[in-house]
C-alpha positions as CSV (number, residue, x, y, z in Angstrom):
1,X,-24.9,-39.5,-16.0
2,X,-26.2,-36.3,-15.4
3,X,-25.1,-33.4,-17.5
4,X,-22.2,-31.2,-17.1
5,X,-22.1,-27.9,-14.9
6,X,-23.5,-25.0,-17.4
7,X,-24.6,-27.0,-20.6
8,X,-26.6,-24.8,-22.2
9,X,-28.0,-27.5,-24.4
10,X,-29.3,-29.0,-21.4
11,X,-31.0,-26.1,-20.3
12,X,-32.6,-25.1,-23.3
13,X,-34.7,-28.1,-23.8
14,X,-37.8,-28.3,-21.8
15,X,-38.3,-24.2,-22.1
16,X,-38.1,-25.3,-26.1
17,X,-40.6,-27.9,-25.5
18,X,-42.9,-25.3,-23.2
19,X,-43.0,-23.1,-26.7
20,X,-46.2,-25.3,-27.9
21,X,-48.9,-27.0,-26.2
22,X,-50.4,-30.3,-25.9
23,X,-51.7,-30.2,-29.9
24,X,-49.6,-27.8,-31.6
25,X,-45.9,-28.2,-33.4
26,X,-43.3,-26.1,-34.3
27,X,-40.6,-26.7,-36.8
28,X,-37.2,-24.7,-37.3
29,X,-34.3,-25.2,-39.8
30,X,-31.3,-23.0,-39.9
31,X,-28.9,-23.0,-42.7
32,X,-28.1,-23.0,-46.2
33,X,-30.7,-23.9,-48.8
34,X,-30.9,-26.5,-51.6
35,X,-33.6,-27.9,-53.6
36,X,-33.0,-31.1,-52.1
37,X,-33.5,-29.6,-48.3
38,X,-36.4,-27.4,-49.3
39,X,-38.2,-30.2,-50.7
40,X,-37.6,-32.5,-47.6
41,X,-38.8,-29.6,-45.5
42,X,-42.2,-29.3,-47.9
43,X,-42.5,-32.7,-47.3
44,X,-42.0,-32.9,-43.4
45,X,-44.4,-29.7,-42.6
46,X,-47.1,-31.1,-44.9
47,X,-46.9,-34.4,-43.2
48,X,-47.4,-32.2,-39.8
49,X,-50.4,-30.0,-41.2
50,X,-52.1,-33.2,-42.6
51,X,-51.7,-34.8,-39.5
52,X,-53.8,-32.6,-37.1
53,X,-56.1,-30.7,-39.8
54,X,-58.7,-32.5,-42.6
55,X,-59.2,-29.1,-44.3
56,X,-57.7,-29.7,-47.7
57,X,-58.3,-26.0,-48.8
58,X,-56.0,-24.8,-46.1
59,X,-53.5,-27.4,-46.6
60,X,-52.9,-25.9,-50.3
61,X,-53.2,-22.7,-48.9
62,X,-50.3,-23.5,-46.3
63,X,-48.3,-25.9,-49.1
64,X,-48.7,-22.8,-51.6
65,X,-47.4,-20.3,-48.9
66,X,-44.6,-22.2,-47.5
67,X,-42.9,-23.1,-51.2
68,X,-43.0,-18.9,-52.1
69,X,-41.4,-18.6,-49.0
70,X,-39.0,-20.7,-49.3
71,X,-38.4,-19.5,-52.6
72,X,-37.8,-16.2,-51.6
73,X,-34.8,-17.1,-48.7
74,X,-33.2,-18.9,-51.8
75,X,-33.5,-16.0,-54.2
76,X,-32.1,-13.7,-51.8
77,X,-29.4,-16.6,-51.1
78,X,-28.3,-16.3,-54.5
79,X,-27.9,-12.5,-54.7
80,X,-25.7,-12.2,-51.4
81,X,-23.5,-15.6,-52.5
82,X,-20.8,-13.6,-51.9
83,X,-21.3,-13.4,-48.4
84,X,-20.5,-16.5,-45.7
85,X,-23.9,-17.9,-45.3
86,X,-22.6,-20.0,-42.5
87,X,-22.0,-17.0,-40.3
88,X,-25.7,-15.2,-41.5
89,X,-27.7,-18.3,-42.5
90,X,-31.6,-18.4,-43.4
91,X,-34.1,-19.5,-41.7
92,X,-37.5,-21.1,-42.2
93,X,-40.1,-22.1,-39.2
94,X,-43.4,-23.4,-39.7
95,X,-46.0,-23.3,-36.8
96,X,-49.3,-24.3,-35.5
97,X,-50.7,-22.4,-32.9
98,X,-54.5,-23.2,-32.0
99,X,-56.1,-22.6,-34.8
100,X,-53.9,-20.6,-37.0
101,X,-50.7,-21.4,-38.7
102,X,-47.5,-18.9,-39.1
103,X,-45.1,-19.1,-41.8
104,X,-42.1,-17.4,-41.2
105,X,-38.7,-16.9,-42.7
106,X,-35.2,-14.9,-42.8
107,X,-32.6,-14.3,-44.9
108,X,-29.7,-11.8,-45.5
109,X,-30.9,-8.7,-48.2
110,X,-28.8,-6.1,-48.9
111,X,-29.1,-2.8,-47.9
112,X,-30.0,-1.1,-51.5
113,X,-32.8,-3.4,-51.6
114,X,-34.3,-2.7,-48.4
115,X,-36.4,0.7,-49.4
116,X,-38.2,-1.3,-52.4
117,X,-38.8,-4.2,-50.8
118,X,-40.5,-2.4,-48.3
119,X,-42.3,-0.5,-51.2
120,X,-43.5,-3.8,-52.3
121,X,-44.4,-4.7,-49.0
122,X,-46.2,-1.8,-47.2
123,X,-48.5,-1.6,-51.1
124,X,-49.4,-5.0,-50.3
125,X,-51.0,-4.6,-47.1
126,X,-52.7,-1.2,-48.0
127,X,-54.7,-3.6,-50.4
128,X,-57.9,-5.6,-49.6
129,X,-58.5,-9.1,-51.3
130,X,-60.4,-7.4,-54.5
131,X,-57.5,-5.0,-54.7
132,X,-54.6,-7.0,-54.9
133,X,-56.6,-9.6,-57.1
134,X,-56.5,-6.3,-59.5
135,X,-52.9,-5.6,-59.0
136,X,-52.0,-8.9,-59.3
137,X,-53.7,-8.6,-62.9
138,X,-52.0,-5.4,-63.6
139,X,-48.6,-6.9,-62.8
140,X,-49.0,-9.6,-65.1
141,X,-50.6,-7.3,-68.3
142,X,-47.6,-5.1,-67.9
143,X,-45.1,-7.8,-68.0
144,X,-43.0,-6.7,-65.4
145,X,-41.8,-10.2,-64.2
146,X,-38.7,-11.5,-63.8
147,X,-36.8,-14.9,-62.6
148,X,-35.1,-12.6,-59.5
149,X,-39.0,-12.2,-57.9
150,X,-40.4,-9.3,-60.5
151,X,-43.0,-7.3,-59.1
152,X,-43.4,-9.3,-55.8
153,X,-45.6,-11.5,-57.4
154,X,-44.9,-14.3,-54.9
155,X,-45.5,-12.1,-51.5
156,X,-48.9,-10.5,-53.7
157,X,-50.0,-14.4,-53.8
158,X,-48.7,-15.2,-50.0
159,X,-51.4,-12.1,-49.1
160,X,-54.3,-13.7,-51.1
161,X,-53.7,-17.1,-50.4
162,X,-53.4,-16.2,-46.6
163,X,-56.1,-13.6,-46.8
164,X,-53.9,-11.3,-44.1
165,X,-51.3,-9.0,-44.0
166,X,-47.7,-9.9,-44.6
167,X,-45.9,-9.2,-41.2
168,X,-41.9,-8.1,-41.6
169,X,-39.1,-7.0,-39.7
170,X,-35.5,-5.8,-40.7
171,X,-32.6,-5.8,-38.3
172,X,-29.7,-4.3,-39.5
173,X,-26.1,-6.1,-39.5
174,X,-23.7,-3.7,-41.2
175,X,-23.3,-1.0,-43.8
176,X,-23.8,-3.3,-46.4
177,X,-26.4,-6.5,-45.1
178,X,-29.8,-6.4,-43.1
179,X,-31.7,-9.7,-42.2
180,X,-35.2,-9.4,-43.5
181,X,-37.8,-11.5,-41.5
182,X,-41.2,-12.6,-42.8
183,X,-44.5,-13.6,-41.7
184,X,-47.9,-15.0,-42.8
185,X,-50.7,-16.2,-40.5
186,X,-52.6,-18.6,-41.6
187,X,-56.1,-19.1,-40.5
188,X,-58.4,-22.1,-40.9
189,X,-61.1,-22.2,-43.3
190,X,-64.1,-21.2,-41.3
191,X,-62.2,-17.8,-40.6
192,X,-60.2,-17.1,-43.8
193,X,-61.2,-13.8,-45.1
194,X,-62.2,-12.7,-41.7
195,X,-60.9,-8.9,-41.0
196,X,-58.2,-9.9,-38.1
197,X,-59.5,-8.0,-34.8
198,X,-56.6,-5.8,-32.3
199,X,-55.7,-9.1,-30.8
200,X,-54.7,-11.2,-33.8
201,X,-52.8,-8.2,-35.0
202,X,-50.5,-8.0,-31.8
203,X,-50.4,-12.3,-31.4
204,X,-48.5,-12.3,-35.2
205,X,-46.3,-9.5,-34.0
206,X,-45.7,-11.9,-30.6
207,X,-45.1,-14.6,-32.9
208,X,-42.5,-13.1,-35.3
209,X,-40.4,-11.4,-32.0
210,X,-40.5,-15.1,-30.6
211,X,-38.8,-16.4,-33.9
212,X,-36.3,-14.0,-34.2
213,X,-35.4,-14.6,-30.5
214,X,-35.3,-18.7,-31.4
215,X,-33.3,-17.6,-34.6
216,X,-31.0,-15.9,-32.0
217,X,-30.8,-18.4,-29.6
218,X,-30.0,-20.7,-32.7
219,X,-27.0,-19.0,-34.0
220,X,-25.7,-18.7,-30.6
221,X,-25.5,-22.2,-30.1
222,X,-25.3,-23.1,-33.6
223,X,-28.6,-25.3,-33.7
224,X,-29.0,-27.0,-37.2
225,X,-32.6,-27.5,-36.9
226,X,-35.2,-27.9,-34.0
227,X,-38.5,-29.8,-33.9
228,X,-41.4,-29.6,-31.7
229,X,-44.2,-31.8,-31.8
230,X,-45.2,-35.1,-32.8
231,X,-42.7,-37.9,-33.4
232,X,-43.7,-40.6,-35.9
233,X,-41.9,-42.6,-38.4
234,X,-43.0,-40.3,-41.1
235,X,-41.0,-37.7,-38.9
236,X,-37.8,-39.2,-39.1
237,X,-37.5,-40.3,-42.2
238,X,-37.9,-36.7,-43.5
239,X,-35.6,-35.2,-40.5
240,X,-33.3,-37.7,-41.4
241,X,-33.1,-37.1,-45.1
242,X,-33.1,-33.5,-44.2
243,X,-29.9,-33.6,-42.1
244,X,-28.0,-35.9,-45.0
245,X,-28.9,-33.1,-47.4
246,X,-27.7,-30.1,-45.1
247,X,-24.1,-32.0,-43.9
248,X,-21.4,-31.9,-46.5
249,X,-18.7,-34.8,-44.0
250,X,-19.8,-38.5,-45.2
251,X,-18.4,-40.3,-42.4
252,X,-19.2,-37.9,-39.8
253,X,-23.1,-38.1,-41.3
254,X,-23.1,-41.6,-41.8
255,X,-22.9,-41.6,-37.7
256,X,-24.8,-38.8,-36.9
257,X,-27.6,-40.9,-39.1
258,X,-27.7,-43.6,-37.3
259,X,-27.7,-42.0,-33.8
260,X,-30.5,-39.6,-34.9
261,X,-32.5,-42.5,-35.7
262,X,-31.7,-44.5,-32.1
263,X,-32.3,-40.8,-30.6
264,X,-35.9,-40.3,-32.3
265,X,-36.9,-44.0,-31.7
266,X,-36.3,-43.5,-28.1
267,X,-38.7,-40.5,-28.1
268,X,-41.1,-42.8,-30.1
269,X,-40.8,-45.9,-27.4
270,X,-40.4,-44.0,-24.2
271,X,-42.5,-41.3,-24.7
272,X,-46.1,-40.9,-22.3
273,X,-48.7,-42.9,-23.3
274,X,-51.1,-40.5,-22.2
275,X,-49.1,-37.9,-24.7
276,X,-49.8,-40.8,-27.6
277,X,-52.2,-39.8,-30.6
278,X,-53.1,-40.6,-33.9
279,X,-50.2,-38.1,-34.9
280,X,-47.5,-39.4,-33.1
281,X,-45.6,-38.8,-29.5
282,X,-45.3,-35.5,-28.3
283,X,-41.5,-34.4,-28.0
284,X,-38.6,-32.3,-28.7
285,X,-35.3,-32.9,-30.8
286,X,-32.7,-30.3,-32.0
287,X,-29.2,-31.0,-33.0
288,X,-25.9,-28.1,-32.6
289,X,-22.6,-28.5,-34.1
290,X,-19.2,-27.1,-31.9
291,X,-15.7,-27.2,-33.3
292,X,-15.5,-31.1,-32.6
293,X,-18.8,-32.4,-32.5
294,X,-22.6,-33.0,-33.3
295,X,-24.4,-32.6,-30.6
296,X,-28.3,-34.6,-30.6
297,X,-30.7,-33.9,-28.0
298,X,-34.2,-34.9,-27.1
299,X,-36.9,-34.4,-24.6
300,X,-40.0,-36.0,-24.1
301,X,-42.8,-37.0,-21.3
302,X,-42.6,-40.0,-19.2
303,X,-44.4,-41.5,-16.6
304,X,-43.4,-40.8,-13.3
305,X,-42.6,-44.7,-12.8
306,X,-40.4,-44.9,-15.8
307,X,-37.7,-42.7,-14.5
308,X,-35.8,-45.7,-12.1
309,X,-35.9,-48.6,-15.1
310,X,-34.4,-45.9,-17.8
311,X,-32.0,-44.9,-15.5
312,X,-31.1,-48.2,-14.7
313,X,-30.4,-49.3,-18.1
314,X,-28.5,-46.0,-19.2
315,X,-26.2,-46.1,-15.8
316,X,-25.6,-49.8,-16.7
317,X,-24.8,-49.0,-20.1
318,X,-22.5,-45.8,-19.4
319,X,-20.6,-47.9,-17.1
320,X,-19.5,-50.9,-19.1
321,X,-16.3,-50.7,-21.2
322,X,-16.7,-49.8,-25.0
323,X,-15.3,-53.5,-25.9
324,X,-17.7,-55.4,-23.2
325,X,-20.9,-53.4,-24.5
326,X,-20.1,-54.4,-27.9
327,X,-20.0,-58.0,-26.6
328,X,-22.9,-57.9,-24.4
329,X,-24.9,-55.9,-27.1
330,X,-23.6,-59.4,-30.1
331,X,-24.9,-61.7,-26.8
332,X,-28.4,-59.7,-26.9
333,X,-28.9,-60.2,-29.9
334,X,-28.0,-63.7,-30.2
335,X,-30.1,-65.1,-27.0
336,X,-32.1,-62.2,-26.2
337,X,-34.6,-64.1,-23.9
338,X,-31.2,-64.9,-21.3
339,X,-30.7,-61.4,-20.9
340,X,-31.5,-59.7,-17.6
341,X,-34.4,-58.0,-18.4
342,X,-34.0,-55.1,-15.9
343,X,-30.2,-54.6,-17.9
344,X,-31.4,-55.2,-21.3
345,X,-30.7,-51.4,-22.8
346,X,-30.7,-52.9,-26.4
347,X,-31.3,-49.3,-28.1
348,X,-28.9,-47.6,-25.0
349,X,-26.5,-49.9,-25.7
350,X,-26.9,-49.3,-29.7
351,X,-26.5,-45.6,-29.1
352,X,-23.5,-45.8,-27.5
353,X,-22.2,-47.8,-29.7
354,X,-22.9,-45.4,-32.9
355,X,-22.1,-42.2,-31.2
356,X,-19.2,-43.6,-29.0
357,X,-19.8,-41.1,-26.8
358,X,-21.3,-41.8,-23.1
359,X,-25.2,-40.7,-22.7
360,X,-26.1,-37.9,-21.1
361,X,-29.8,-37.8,-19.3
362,X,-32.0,-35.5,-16.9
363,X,-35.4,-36.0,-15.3
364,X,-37.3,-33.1,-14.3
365,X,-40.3,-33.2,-12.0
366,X,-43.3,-31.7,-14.3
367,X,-46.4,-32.9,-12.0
368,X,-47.2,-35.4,-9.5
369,X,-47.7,-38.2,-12.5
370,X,-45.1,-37.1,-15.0
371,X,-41.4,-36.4,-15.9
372,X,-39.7,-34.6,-18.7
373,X,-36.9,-36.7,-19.8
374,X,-33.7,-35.6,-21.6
375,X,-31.7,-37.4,-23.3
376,X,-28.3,-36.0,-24.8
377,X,-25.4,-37.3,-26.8
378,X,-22.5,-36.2,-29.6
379,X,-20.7,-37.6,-32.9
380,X,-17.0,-36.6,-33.2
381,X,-16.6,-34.8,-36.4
382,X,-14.9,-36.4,-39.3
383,X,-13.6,-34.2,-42.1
């Protein structure tokens, strides 16, 4: 079943999946932040990072980075609680590109913070390593700290751990809010402390316009969260327990739970072999909410000679009656090895099942060897 006339979601994966290449990842949540969330976020990046770098030093570095930020969308969370943080939510992205890593975020500030924020800021970056070791110093003699972020102790650290400038943006809402973005590049250990040349400079400025754009694009379809990169069992565990954190409908996540992990296992089994490594299968997944549903998608490389046997099974699966797949998926399970092996569609069939909601799919032609494959389906929402 191919997907409907104009679904955005559709389109939207494989240019999300063209964001990174072959050895890079990219990983985006939008919404509101708990400790719970933030920690299974810490968890899921580091996973990432260790995956595809053996330089512990930078791995602190990036850990150290990625909690102040995170710390500093849930400060300013709490100061604009007032406002609905489901129509202006935060966001946090975590990236590898090459050899550096960018660690950006977004949240609401208000307006009568802006000018000393930016204070804080633009003194930060007029500072070279020595000198903000001394301010950092001064800070701390004087005493001028306090639980709400002080002196900007955190963003003084995020500048020496990083050994760059801190990149920012505001774009004004309304007379009263402004979303503040943030961003720190990250380079590996061979070239921390390295004066960044013209280039660098206007590649972090790329690289904060292209997450502000993705944050757009992810209000606008109301995306949850979006992951680019590996796929490993690691992987979903953490996106898993990240989505039970950020849903607040019990039956409508016990669902969405159980069709994440049927949608992520069939990146992990149907993804390229030749897109295998020690870190996983290279893919996409992001999940959107409507009115009425959850919708899950995912994207990933196949061989060119995979396409007819997976659309076999998902037609065949599609096209059987809710009460006759349940059936035939109790007789798989029971006798699997009488089965038609060509209409087998054990996970298709479990998916269904779970979501009980028809699959939608796509092929596109990427080369003369490979496909991208989509695969698409929704959970009704429960209250």
């Amino acid at each position: 079943m191919t997907p409907e006339t104009g679904s955005k979601l559709f389109d939207i994966a494989y240019p999300l999946f063209q964001r990174i290449s072959n050895d890079d990842f990219e990983y985006v949540y939008r919404g509101y932040f708990t400790h719970n969330i933030t920690k299974k976020i810490l968890f899921l990046a580091d996973t990432n990072i260790a995956k595809v770098t053996y330089q512990s030093t930078l791995q602190k570095r990036i850990y150290y980075i990625m909690v102040e930020g995170l710390q500093n969308i849930a400060r300013h969370q709490e100061e604009v609680a007032s406002l609905n943080t489901e129509k202006y939510p935060g966001i946090f992205a975590i990236q590898k590109n090459g050899e550096k890593y960018y660690v950006s975020t977004g949240n609401i500030v208000a307006n009568n913070k802006i000018k000393d924020l930016q204070e804080k800021l633009d003194t930060i970056n007029s500072l070279n390593q020595e000198d903000l070791k001394k301010f950092h110093r001064e800070i701390l003699a004087a005493g001028s700290i306090s639980d709400k972020g002080g002196a900007g102790l955190g963003l003084i650290e995020m500048s020496r751990k990083s050994g760059n400038k801190l990149l920012y943006n505001f774009e004004k809402l309304d007379d009263e809010y402004t979303y503040f973005y943030l961003q720190t590049l990250i380079p590996t250990d061979k070239n921390f402390g390295v004066a960044d040349g013209n280039g660098d400079t206007l590649k972090s400025h790329s690289t904060l316009e292209s997450v502000k754009q993705l944050h757009k694009q992810m209000n606008e379809e109301n995306l949850l969260l979006y992951f680019n990169g590996f796929f490993n069992q690691e992987n979903l565990l953490s996106l898993l327990a990240i989505i039970k954190g950020r849903m607040n409908m019990p039956l409508t996540t016990i669902k969405v739970s159980n069709v994440m992990v049927e949608m992520l296992q069939n990146i992990i089994k149907h993804g390229s072999k030749a897109e295998n490594t020690s870190a996983g299968v290279s893919g996409v997944f992001f999940m959107g909410q409507t009115n009425k549903d959850i919708i899950l998608t995912s994207g990933n490389i196949i061989k060119n000679e995979s396409k007819a046997t997976i659309t076999e099974r998902l037609e065949f699966v599609n096209g059987m009656p809710k009460d006759e797949l349940s059936d035939y998926y109790d007789d798989i399970l029971l006798d699997f090895d009488t089965a038609d092996a060509k209409k087998t569609g054990l996970g298709f069939s479990d998916l269904r099942i779970k979501s009980d909601k028809p699959l939608k799919y796509m092929f596109m032609n990427m080369n003369d060897t490979d496909q991208f494959y989509i695969l698409q389906t929704a959970v009704t929402i429960k209250n």
